[in-house]
BADREN-860608 format. One line per 10 residues: for each residue x, y, z of C-alpha. Coordinates in steps of 0.001 Angstrom, whole numbers, plus 500000, padded with zeros to 6 digits. Layout:
N
X,Y,Z | ... $
! end
This chain:
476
500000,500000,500000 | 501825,502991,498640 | 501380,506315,499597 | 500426,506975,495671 | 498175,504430,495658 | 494212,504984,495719 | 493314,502505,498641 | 496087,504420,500499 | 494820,507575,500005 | 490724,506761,499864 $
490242,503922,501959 | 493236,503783,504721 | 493546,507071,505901 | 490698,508569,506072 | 489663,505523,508209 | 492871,505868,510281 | 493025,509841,510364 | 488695,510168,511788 | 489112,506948,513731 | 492270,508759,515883 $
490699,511676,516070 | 487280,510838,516845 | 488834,508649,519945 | 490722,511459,521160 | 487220,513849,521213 | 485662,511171,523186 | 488859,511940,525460 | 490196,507997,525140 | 493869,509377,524476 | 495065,505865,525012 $
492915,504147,523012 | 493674,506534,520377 | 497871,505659,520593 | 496895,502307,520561 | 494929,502473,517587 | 497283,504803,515483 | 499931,501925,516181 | 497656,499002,515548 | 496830,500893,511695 | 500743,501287,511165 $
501305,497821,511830 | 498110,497158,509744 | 500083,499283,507003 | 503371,497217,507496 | 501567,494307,507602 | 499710,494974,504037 | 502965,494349,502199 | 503579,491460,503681 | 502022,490160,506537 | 504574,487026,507041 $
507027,489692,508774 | 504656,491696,510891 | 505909,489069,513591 | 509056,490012,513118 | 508462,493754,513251 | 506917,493086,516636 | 509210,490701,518163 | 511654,493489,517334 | 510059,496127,518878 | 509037,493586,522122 $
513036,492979,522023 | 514546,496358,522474 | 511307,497930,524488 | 512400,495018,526827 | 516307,495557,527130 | 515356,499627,526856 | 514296,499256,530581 | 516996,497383,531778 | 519446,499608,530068 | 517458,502565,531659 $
518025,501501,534985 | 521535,499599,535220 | 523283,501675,531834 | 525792,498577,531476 | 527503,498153,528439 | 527286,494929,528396 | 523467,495544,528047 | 524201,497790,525559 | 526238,495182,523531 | 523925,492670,523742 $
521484,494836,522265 | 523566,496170,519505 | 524344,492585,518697 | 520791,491597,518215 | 519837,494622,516259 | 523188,494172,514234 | 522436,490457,513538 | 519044,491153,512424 | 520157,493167,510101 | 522956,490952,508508 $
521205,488038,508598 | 518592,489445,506048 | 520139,491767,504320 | 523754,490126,503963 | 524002,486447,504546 | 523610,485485,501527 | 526434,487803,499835 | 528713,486656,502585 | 527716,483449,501413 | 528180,484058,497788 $
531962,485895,498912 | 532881,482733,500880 | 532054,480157,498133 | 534178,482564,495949 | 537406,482901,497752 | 536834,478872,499137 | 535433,477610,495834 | 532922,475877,498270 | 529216,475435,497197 | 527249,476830,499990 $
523942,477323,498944 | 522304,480536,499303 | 519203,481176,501206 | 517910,483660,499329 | 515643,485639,501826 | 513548,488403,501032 | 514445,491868,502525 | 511563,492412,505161 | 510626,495981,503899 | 511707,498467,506257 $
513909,496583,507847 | 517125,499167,508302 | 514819,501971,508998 | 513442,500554,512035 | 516282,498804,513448 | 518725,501925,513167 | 515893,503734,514667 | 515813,501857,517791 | 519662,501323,517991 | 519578,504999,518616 $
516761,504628,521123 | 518533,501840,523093 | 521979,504399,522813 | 520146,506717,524263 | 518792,504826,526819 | 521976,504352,527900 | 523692,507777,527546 | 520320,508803,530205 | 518497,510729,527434 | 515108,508949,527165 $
512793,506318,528512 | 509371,505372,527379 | 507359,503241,530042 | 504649,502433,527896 | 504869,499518,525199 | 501933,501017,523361 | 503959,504488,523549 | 507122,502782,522336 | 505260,500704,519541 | 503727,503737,517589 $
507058,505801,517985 | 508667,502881,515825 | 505927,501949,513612 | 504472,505283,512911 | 502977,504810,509335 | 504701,507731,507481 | 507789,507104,508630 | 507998,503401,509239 | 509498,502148,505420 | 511633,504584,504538 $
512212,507132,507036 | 513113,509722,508389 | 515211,508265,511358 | 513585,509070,514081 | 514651,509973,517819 | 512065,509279,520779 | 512850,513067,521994 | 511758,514514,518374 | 508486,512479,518231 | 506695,511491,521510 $
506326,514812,523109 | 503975,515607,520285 | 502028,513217,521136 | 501416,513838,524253 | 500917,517496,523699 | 497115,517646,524587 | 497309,520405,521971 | 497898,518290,518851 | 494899,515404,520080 | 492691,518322,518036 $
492052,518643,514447 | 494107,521327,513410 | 493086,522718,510257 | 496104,525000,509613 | 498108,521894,509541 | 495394,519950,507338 | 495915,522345,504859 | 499572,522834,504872 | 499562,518709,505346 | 497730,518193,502249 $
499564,521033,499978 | 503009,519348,500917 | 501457,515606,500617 | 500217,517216,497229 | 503765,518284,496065 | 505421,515223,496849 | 502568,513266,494815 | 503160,515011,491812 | 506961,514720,492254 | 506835,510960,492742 $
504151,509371,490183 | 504466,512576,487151 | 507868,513611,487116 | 509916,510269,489146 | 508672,507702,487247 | 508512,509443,484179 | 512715,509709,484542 | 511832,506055,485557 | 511054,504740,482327 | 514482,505630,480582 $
516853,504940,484000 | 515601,501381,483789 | 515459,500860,480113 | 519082,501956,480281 | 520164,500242,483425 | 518487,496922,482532 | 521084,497003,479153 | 523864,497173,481256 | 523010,494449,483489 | 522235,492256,481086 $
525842,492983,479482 | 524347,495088,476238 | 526159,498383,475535 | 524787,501548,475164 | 526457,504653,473071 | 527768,507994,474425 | 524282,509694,474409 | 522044,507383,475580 | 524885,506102,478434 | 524176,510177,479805 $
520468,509863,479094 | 520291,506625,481459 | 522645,508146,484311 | 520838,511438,484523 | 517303,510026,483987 | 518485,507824,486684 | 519347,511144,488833 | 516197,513212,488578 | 514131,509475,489074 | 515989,509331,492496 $
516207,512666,493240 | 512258,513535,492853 | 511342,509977,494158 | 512906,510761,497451 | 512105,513486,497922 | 508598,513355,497178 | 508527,510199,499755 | 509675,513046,502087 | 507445,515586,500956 | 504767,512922,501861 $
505504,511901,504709 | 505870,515361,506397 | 502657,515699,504649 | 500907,512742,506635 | 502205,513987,509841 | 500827,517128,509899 | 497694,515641,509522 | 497517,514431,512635 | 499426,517537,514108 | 503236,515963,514189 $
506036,517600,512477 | 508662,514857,510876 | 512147,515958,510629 | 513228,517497,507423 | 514896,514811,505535 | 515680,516428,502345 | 516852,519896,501533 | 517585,520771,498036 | 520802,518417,497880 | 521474,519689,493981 $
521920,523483,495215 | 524885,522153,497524 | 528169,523816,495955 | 530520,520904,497740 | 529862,517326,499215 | 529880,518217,502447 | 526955,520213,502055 | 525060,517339,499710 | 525346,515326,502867 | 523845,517938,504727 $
521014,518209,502592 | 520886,514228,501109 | 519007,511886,503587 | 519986,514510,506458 | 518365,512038,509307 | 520727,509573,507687 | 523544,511732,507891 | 522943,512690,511243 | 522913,508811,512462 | 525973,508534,510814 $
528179,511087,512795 | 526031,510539,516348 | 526712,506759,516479 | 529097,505885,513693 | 531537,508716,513441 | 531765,509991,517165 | 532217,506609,518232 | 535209,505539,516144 | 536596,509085,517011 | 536312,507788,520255 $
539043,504564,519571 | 541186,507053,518831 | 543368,508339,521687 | 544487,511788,520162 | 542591,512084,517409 | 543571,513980,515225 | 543047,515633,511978 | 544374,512102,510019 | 542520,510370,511834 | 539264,512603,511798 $
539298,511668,508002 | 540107,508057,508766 | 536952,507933,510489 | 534730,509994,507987 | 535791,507618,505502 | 535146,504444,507209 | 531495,505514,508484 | 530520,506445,504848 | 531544,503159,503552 | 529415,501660,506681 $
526897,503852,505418 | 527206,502490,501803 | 527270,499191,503041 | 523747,499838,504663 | 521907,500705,501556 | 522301,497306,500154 | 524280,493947,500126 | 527103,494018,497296 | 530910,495551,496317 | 528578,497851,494175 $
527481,499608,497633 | 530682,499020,498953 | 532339,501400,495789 | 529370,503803,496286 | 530467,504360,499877 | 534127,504358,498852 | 533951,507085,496395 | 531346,509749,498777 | 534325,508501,501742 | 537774,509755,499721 $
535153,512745,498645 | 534636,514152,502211 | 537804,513410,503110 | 539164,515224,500029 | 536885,518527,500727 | 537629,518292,504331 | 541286,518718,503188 | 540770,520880,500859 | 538861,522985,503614 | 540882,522372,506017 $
544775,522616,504606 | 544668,523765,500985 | 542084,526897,502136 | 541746,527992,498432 | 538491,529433,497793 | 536901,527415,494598 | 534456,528958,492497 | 530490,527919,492823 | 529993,526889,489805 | 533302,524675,489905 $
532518,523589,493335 | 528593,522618,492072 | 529681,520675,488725 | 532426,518812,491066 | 530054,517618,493834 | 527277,516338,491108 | 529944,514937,489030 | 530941,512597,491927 | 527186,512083,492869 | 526479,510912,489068 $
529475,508730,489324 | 528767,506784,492732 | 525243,506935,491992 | 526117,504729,488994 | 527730,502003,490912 | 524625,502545,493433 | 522014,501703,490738 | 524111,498995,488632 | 523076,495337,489284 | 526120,494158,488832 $
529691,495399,488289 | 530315,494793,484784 | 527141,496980,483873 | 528582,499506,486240 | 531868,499376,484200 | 530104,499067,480834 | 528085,502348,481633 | 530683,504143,482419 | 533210,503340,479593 | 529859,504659,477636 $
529863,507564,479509 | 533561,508566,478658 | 533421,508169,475611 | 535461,504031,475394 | 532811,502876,473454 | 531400,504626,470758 | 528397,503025,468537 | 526388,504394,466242 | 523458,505972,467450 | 521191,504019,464648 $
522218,500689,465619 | 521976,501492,469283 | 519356,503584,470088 | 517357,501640,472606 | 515913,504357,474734 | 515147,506815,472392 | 513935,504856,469608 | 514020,501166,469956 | 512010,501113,473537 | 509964,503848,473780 $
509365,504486,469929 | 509816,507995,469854 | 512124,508859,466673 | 513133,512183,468358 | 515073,513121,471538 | 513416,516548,471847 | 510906,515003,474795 | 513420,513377,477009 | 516090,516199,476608 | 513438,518665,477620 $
512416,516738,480448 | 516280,516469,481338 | 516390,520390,480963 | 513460,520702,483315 | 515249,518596,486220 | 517510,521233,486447 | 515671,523873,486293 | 513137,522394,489542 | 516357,521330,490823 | 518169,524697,490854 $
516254,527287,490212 | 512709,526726,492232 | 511929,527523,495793 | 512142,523919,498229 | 508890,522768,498761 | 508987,522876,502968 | 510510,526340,502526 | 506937,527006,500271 | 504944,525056,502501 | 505738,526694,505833 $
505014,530295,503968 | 501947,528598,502943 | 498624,531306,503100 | 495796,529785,502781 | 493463,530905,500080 | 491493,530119,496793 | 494719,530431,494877 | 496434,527976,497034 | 493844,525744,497268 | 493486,525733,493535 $
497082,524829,492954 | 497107,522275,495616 | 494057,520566,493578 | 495349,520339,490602 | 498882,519559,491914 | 496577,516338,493687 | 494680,515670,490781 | 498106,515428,488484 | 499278,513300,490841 | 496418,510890,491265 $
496013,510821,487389 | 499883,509698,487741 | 499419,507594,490252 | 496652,505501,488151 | 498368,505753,484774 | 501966,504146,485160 | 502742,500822,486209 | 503272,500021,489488 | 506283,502175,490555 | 507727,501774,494499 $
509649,504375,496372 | 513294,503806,495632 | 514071,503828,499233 | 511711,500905,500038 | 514930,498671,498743 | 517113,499707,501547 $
! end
């Protein structure tokens, strides 16, 4: 059940969003937690319901080890619980590429036991290995299982993020304040789930079409010339740029529907003028993870540490944090290359202190995006390679015996469509206003309610006339 899809939209919450607030008017505040967690488990659960035991023997796990490490703060405790979290993890997401690695370097036969990712798997584990940190560093304790249960599986957060911390999220809750409809945050709720709609099902998975129509050449060890190589990578950029960020857009969107404000988890990452920044903008509840209880703590191993080693430890977190979007060398090069690029800015920052141009710094940062974003898409190495000897110019073919996306797939015998649509990435990219900056300057009025229909309309016509297209995110 997608956000973009109709029963999501028609069906589920508008049952979910009366049901919790009707139960708060009647003044049955705990009834009303308990049924907001019950429907985001009910969401989890429509995916697949064969892991909705797992999502709750999670969440009984850590709620469970959460008091203990309350009380006592022992790091054994704490280890324990990393372990178990940790192991999850690996075991579903990894085993069977360690499996694959060990039968390679062996040349055993270990068969694989090729299990299916349980969907939002990373995003609610790291969310309560920062809970159970916290726990232990004194910050936070929940005494309530129902409490703890909807701050994990709250439904617009619960696949894909943001990362959440208990601090951020269950004081709203309790704020008597927000158990009202507010209809100020309705309307700027249903403006910003508006803009991400639009983003994701008319402009994402338009970019879609050509990304995997490139992509699936690659993989499948066909070669692609010079201009479609660029057509594929960019298309590829703008699909995950727009996807993404409408997921955000949406999710904020569903929160402030029922009066709780998600972190901002995406900030215009194509206006940043360095890497550094694109981090700071890119999956910023991500990046934030990363330095509380990746970064710090290997700074911490360190007994002076010092500016070496500060970039040793950038540079190993981001590969962790490559290694987290998926199991494969492929994620392993994608955290490589955004690791030597911190720790090149960083030096650059730090020790060259040259001032570089904007528009240098700009075409430098996406160029590196573009190029780890191509090992992050690639199914397999040797398409990774084979796109980008295509993309420098190695291999050259004629564009009529190898025009796949612009002629042989799609049938269109002109590139004027998907080079305009290219053109008009950038431009919403770079040169338009970020929809929470719009949506938090948001006056409501005819003219905004007009825009906000059709913007829902476009996106619900979208949303019914592509195939089936998931968030990108959902993979990880």
């Amino acid at each position: 059940m997608l956000f973009s899809s109709i029963e999501f939209m028609f069906i589920y919450l508008p049952i979910v969003f009366f049901g919790y607030f009707w139960l708060n008017s009647r003044n049955k505040s705990r009834e009303s937690v308990a049924f907001l967690a019950f429907s985001s488990i009910f969401f989890y659960g429509y995916f697949n319901v064969y892991y909705v035991p797992l999502l709750l023997g999670s969440i009984a796990f850590n709620y469970t080890i959460s008091k203990f490490l309350c009380k006592y703060k022992t790091k054994l405790l704490l280890f324990v619980a990393l372990c178990f979290n940790i192991g999850l993890l690996c075991y579903f997401k990894y085993i069977d590429f360690f499996i694959e690695n060990v039968n390679f370097v062996l040349g055993s036969n270990i068969p694989l036991l090729h299990i299916a990712l349980p969907l939002g798997i990373s995003f609610f584990t790291i969310t309560q290995i920062a809970y159970l940190v916290d726990c232990y560093e004194g910050l936070v304790e929940e005494r309530n299982l129902t409490n703890y249960a909807l701050f994990v599986t709250f439904f617009p957060h619960l696949i894909a993020g943001p990362i959440l911390h208990h601090k951020q999220m269950m004081p709203q809750f309790a704020d008597n304040t927000n158990k009202k409809i507010n209809y100020e945050n309705i309307a700027k709720g249903i403006f910003i789930f508006s803009v991400g709609l639009f983003k994701k099902t008319v402009i994402a998975d338009t970019f879609a079409k050509w990304a995997n129509a490139g992509f699936s050449i690659v993989d499948s060890g066909g070669m692609l010339n010079f201009f479609e190589s660029w057509v594929t990578l960019l298309s590829y950029a703008f699909q995950l740029y727009f996807d993404f960020s409408g997921y955000c857009d949406m999710a904020i969107g569903l929160g402030l529907l029922f009066n709780i404000m998600l972190p901002v988890n995406f900030n215009s990452p194509f206006k940043a003028t360095n890497i550094i920044d694109f981090w700071k903008r890119w999956h910023i509840s991500l990046t934030n993870f990363i330095t509380t209880y990746i970064y710090t703590p290997i700074i911490r191993c360190f007994d002076r540490p010092t500016f070496n080693k500060i970039l040793l430890a950038t540079f190993i977190a981001f590969i962790i944090a490559g290694v987290w979007h998926g199991s494969g060398w492929n994620f392993f090069i994608f955290g490589c290359i955004h690791g030597g690029a911190l720790v090149i800015n960083h030096f650059w920052q730090k020790k060259i202190k040259i001032k570089m141009p904007k528009p240098l710094g700009w075409f430098l940062m996406f160029f590196v995006v573009l190029m780890a974003w191509v090992f992050f898409r690639a199914q397999s190495f040797a398409g990774a390679i084979s796109l980008l000897k295509s993309l420098f110019g190695i291999t050259w073919l004629p564009l009529p015996d190898s025009a796949h996306i612009a002629i042989l797939l799609f049938n269109i015998k002109a590139t004027d469509f998907t080079l305009g649509m290219l053109v008009l990435g950038f431009v919403l990219c770079l040169c338009t206003k970020n929809s929470i900056e719009k949506m938090r300057q948001l006056k409501i009025g005819y003219k905004q309610i007009f825009w906000t229909a059709i913007l829902l309309a476009m996106g619900i016509c979208g949303a019914i006339g592509v195939e089936y297209q998931e968030f990108i995110y959902f993979n990880f």
